[in-house]
C-alpha positions in Angstrom: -10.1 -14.9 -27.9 -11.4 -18.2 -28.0 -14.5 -18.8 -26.2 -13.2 -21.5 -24.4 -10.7 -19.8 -22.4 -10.7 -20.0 -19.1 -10.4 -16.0 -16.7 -9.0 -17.0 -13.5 -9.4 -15.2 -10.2 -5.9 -15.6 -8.8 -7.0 -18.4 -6.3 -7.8 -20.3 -9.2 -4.4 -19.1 -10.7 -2.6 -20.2 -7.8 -4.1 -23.7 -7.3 -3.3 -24.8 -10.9 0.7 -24.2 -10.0 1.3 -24.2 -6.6 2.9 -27.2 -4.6 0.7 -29.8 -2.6 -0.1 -28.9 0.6 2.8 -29.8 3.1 5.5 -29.4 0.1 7.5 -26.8 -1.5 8.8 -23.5 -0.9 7.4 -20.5 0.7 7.8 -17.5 -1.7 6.7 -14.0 0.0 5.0 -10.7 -1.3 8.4 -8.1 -1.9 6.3 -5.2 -0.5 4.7 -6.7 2.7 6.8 -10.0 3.3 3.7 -12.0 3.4 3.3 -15.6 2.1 1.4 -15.3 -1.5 1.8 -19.3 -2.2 4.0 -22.1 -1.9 6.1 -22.8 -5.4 7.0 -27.2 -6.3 10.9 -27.9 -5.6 11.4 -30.3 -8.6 13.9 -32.8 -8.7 16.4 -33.7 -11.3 15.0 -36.9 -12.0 11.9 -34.7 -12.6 13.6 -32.3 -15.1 15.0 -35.2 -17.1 11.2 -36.0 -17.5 10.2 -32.8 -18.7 12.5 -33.1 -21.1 12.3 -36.1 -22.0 8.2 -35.3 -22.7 9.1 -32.0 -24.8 11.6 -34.2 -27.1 8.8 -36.5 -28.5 6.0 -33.1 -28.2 8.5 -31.5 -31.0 8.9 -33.4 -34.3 4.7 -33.2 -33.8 5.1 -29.5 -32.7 7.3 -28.7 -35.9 5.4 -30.3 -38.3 2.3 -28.2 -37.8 3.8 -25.5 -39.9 4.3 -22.3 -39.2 0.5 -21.1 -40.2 -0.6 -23.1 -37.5 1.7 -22.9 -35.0 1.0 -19.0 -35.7 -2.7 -19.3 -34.8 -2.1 -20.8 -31.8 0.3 -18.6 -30.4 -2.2 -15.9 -31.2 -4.7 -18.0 -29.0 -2.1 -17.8 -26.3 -1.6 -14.5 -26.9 -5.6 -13.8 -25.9 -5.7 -16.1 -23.1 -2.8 -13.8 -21.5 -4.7 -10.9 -22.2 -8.0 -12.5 -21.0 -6.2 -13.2 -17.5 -3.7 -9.6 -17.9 -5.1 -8.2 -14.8 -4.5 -11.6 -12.5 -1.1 -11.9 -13.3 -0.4 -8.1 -12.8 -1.6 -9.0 -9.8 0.5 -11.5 -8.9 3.7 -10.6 -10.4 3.6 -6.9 -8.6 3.0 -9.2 -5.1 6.0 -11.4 -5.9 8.6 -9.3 -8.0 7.2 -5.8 -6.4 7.2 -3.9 -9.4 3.4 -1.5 -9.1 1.0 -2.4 -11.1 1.3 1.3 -12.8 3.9 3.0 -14.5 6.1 1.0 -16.8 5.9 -2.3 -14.7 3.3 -4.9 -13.6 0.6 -4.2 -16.2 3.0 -3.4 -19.0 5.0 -6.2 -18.9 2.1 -8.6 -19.2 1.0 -6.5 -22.1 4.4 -6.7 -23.2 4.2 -10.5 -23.1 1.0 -10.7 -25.4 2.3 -7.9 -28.0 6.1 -9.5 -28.4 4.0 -13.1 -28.6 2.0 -11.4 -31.2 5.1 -10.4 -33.2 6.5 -13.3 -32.8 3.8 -15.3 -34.0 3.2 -13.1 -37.3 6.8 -12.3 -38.3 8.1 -13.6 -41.6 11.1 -15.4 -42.1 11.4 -16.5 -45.5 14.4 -18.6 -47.2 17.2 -16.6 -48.4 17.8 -17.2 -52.3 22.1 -17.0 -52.1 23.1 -18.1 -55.8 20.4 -18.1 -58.1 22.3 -18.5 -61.6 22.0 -21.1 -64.7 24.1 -23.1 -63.2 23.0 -23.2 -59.2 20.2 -22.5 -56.9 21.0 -22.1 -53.5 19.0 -21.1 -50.9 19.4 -21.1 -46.8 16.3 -22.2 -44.5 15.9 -22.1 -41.0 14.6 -25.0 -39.2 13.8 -26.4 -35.5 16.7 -27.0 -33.2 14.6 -29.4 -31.0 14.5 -28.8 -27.3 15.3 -25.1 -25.8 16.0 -24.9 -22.4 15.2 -21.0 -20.7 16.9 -20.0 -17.8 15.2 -16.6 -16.9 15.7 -14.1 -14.2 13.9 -12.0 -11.2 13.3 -8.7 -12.7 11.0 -9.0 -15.5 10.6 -12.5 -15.1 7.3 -13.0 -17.1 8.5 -10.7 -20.1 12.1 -12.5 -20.3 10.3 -15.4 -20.4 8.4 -14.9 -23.1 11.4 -13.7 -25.2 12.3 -16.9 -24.9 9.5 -18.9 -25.5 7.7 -17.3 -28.3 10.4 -17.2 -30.8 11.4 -20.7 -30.3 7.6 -21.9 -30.8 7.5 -20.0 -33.6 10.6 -22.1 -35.4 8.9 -25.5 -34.3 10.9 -26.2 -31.0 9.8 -27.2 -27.6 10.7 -25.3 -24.6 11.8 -26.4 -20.7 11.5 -22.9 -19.0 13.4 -22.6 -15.5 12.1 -19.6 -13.7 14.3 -17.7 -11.3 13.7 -19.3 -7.6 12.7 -15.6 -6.7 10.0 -14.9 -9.1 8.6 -18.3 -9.9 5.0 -17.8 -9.3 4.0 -15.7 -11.8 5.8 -17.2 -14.7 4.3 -20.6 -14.2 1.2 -18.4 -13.7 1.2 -17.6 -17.5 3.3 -20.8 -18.7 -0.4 -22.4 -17.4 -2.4 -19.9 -19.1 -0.7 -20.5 -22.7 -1.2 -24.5 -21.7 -5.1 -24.1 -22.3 -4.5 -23.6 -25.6 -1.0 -25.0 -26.7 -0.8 -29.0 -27.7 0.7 -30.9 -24.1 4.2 -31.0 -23.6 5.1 -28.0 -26.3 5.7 -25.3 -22.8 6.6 -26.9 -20.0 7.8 -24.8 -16.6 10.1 -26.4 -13.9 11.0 -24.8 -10.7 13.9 -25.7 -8.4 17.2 -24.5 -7.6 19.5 -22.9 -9.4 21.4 -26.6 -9.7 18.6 -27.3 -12.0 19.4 -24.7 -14.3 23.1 -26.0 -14.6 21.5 -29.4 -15.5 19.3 -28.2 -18.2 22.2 -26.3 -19.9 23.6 -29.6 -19.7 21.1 -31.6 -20.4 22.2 -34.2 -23.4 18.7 -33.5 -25.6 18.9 -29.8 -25.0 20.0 -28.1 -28.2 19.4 -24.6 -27.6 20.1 -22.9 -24.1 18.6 -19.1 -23.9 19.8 -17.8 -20.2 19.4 -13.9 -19.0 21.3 -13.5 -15.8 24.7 -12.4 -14.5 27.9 -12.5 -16.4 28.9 -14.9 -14.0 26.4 -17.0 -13.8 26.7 -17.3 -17.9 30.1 -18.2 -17.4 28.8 -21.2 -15.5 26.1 -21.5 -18.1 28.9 -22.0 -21.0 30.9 -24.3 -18.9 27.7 -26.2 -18.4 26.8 -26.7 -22.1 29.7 -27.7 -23.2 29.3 -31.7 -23.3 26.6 -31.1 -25.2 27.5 -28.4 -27.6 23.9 -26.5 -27.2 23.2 -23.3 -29.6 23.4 -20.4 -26.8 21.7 -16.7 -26.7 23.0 -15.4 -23.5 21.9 -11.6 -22.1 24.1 -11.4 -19.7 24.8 -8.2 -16.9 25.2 -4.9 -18.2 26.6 -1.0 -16.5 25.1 1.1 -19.2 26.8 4.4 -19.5 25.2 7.7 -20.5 27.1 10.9 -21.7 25.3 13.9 -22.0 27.2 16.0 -24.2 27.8 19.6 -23.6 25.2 22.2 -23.8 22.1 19.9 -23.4 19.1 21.1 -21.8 18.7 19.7 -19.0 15.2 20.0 -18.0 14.2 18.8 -21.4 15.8 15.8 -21.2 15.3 14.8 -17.4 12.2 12.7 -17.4 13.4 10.0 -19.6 17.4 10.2 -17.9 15.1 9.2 -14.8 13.0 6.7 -16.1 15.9 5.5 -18.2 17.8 3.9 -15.1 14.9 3.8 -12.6 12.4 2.2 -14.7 11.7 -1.1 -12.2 13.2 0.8 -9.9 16.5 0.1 -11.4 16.6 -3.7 -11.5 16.8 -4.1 -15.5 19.7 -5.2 -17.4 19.7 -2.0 -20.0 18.7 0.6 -17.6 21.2 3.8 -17.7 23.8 2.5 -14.2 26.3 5.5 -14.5 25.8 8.7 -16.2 28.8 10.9 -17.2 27.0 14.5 -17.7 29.3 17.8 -19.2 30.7 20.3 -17.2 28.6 22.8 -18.6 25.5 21.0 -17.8 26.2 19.2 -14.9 24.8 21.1 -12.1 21.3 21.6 -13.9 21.0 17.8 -15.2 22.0 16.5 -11.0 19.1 19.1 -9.9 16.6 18.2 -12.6 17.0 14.9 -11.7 17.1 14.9 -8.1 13.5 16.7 -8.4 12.1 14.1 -10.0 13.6 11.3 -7.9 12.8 13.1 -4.8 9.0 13.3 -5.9 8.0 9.9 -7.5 5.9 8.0 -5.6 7.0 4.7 -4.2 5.4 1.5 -2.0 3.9 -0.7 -2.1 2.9 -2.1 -5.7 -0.9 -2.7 -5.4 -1.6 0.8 -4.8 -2.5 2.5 -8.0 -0.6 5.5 -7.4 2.7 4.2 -6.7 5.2 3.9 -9.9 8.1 2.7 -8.0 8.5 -0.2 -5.5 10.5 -2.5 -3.3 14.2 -4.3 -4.0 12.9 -7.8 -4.9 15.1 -9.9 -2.6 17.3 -9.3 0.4 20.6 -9.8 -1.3 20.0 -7.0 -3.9 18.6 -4.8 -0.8 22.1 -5.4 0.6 24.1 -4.7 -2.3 22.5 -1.3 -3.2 22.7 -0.7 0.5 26.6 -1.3 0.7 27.6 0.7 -2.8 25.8 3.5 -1.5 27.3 3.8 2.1 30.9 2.9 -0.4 30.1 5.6 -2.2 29.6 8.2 0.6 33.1 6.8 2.7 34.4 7.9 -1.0 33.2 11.9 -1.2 29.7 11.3 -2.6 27.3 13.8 -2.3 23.9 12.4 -1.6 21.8 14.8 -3.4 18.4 12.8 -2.6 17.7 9.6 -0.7 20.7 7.7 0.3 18.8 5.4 2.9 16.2 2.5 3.6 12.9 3.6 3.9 11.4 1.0 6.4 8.1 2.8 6.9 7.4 1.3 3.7 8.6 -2.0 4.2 12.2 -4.0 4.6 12.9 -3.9 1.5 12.5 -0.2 0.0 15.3 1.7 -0.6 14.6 5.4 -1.9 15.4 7.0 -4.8 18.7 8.2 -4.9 21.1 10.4 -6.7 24.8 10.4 -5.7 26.8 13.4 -7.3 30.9 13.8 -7.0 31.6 10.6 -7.7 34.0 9.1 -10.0 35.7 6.0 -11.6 37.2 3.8 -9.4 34.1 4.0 -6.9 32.1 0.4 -6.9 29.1 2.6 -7.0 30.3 3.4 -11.0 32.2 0.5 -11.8 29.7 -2.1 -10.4 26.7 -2.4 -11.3 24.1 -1.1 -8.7 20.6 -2.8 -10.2 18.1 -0.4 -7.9 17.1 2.5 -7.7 20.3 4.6 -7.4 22.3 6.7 -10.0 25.7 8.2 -9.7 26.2 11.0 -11.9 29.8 11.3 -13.0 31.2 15.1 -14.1 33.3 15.5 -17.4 35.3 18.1 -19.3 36.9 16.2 -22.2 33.9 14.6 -24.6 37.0 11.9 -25.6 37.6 11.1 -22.0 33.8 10.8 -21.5 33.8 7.7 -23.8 36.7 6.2 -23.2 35.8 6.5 -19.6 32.3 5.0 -20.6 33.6 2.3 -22.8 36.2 1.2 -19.9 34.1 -1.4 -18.5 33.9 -5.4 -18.9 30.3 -5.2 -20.1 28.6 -3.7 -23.1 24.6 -4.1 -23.0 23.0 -1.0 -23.8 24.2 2.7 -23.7 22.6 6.3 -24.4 24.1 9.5 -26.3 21.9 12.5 -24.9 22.2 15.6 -26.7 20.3 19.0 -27.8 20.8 18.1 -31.4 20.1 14.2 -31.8 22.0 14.0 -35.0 24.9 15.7 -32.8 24.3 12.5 -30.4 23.8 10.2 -33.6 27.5 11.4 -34.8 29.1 10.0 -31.5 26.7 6.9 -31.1 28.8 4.9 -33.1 32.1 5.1 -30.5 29.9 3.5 -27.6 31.1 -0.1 -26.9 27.4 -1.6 -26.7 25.0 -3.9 -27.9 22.7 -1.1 -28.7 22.9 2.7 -28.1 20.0 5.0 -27.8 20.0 8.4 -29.1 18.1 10.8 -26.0 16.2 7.9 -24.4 17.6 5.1 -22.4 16.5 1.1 -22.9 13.4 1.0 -24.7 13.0 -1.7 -26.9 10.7 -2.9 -29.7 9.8 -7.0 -30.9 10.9 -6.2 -34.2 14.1 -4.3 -33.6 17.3 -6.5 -32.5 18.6 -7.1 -29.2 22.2 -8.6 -27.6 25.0 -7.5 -25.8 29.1 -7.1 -26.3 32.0 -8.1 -24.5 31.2 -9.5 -21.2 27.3 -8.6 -21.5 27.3 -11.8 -23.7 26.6 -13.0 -26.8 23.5 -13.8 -29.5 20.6 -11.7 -30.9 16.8 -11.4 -29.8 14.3 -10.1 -31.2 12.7 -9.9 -35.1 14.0 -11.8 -37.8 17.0 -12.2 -36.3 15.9 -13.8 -32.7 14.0 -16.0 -35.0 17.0 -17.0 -36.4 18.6 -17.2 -33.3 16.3 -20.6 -32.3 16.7 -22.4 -35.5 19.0 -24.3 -37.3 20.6 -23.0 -40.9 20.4 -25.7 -43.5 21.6 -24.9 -47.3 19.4 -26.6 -50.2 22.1 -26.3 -53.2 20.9 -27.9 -56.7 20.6 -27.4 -60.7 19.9 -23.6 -61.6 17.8 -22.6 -64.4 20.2 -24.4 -66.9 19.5 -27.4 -65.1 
């Protein structure tokens, strides 16, 4: 860490980002409904500057090199972690995540290490023909300008999928936070600005018609956007005029099948945490979970201990792991499938209801059994902190069952024997399928959806590729 960089208390934190007095938008704490701070509404006329300022920061920005550009994402890297415990802080007050557990704190050390990664990984030219009569080789240059478009759930780590690798390559970045979780990613956007050149990062908040305009933005060439499939459709649609590059991670019901004979209790901790890490609000997390027959009874128990024990409220208290629905409309959703779900024969085997002692927007951790295909509770996809576990007696029906949906983001093969899991992985129609675990990821290992859960690789070598621009070099070969 550099000795110049600044550790901020988070009124300090707050008063480098948050709107003039009089102006802006009120955003409020997710556990208590309290106002934290008041976030800019920017303007269009005031994105088109912030672009305009990160087009002329990047031929400067690109021709640093990569050695340099490395070091200084490696200074940004320690400023985040000289501030980690501030904007834990903050982000479990606005998104509600706890600071424990697999949330607040490790997605801002999740920020730092993927920055890290990003900032050391390799990508060298690829030598195609190398013969006496031609050498050809493919680099990977800038693009320009990328404009993000993250979301609410982990909206600092998101984030900084997006910005490191595009630093990395010698582009510039316009980051739109979601109008829910704003806070805390300008929060570390300013952080990384005390040590990045001006104009190389710059965060805009506003409405999601700002979003639309940066996709379309004429001197955008690279739009990264994690959201819904239907907001990506819009997303498309937007970039079109301008033909942008596009990485979109789009929504996701990731199935699980639990094959028959597994043992239940020794694979129950991580089925949980796999869909109710966040308390369910991730793209990847396991949404519907088709379990065996022979299993089923012991893996809907196992679970519904756990759920029925894991301490939730509000995020600040160190020994709560899960927390609040980050916004009203999500509150309502989960709400509505789960009341659908019971109208429909579902058994409520834990939870099933609000729990307004803790606050207006807790729901608790539920498990809904007897349910089936053709329930919204399956075929939607929840995002909170409720799991319907769907029985099975045919292993082929289980996957084509599973692989019915529109979406393809992640999915999980759980098994006693995980090279009996391994041997099925393969007929899961997903971007990636984990073998007895459900969505972990790593900076070096690639991530992207199919079908509807969009399109475009993050992640290693190949999200570094992702935010640059091929070019061949063909000449003479040795003969030459």
């Amino acid at each position: 860490m550099s000795d110049s960089t600044p550790v901020l208390d988070e009124a300090a934190l707050l008063a480098r980002i948050e709107a003039p007095a009089g102006t802006g938008r009120e955003i409020l704490d997710a556990a208590t409904r309290e106002v934290i701070g008041r976030v800019p509404v920017q303007s269009a006329d005031e994105l088109d500057e912030a672009v305009a300022r990160a087009k002329a920061a990047q031929p400067g920005w690109e021709a640093l090199g990569h050695e340099r550009r490395s070091e200084l994402l490696l200074l940004a890297a320690d400023a985040i972690d000289a501030n980690a415990e501030v904007l834990a802080r903050l982000l479990s007050r606005e998104q509600g995540k706890p600071l424990n557990g697999p949330n607040a704190r490790f997605e801002v050390g999740a920020c730092s290490a993927w920055l890290r990664t990003n900032a050391t990984t390799v990508l060298e030219p690829e030598v195609l023909v190398d013969d006496e009569n031609l050498h050809a080789e493919l680099v990977y240059k800038a693009v320009g300008v990328v404009g993000a478009i993250s979301p609410w759930n982990w909206p600092m780590m998101i984030s900084m999928w997006q910005i490191g690798p595009s630093l990395r390559m010698g582009n510039t970045v316009v980051l739109k936070p979601s109008s829910n979780t704003p806070l805390s990613v300008l929060a570390m956007i300013s952080i990384m600005n005390d040590v990045l050149p001006a104009d190389v990062l710059i965060g805009i908040a506003g409405p999601g018609s700002i979003g639309g305009r940066l996709a379309a933005h004429p001197d955008v060439a690279k739009v990264m956007f994690t959201g819904s499939t239907e907001v990506g459709r819009k997303i498309i649609e937007s970039s079109a005029g301008n033909l942008a590059r596009l990485t979109l991670e789009l929504g996701g019901n990731d199935a699980g099948i639990v094959l028959p004979g597994t043992d239940a209790k020794a694979i129950a901790e991580d089925l949980f945490w796999g869909a109710f890490i966040n308390t369910g609000q991730t793209c990847a997390a396991l949404k519907r979970l088709y379990v065996h027959d022979s299993v089923y009874d012991d893996v809907v128990d196992a679970l519904a201990e756990i759920a029925a024990n894991v301490p939730m409220g509000n995020g600040l208290d160190e020994d709560n792991v899960l927390g609040p629905l980050q916004n009203q409309d999500q509150f309502d959703i989960v709400k509505n499938l789960v009341e659908d779900a019971k109208a429909h024969g579902g058994r409520i085997v834990t939870g099933g209801e609000a729990a307004p002692e803790l606050g207006e927007l807790f729901y608790k951790a539920t498990i809904v059994a007897d349910v089936t295909d053709g329930v919204a509770l399956v075929d939607e996809e929840q995002f909170g902190p409720v799991l319907p576990v769907i029985r099975y007696s045919d292993v082929d029906d289980a996957f084509a069952r599973a692989n019915a949906a529109e979406v393809g983001l992640g999915s999980s093969v759980w098994a006693s024997d995980p090279d009996e899991a391994r041997r099925h992985a393969l007929r899961m129609q997903a971007g990636t399928v984990w073998i007895n675990s459900h969505g972990g990821l790593h900076p070096m290992v690639p991530f992207g959806g199919t079908k509807a859960s969009g399109y475009g690789m993050e992640f290693g070598v190949e999200g570094l590729k992702s935010v640059a621009a091929p070019q061949v070099v063909s000449g003479p070969g040795r003969k030459g």
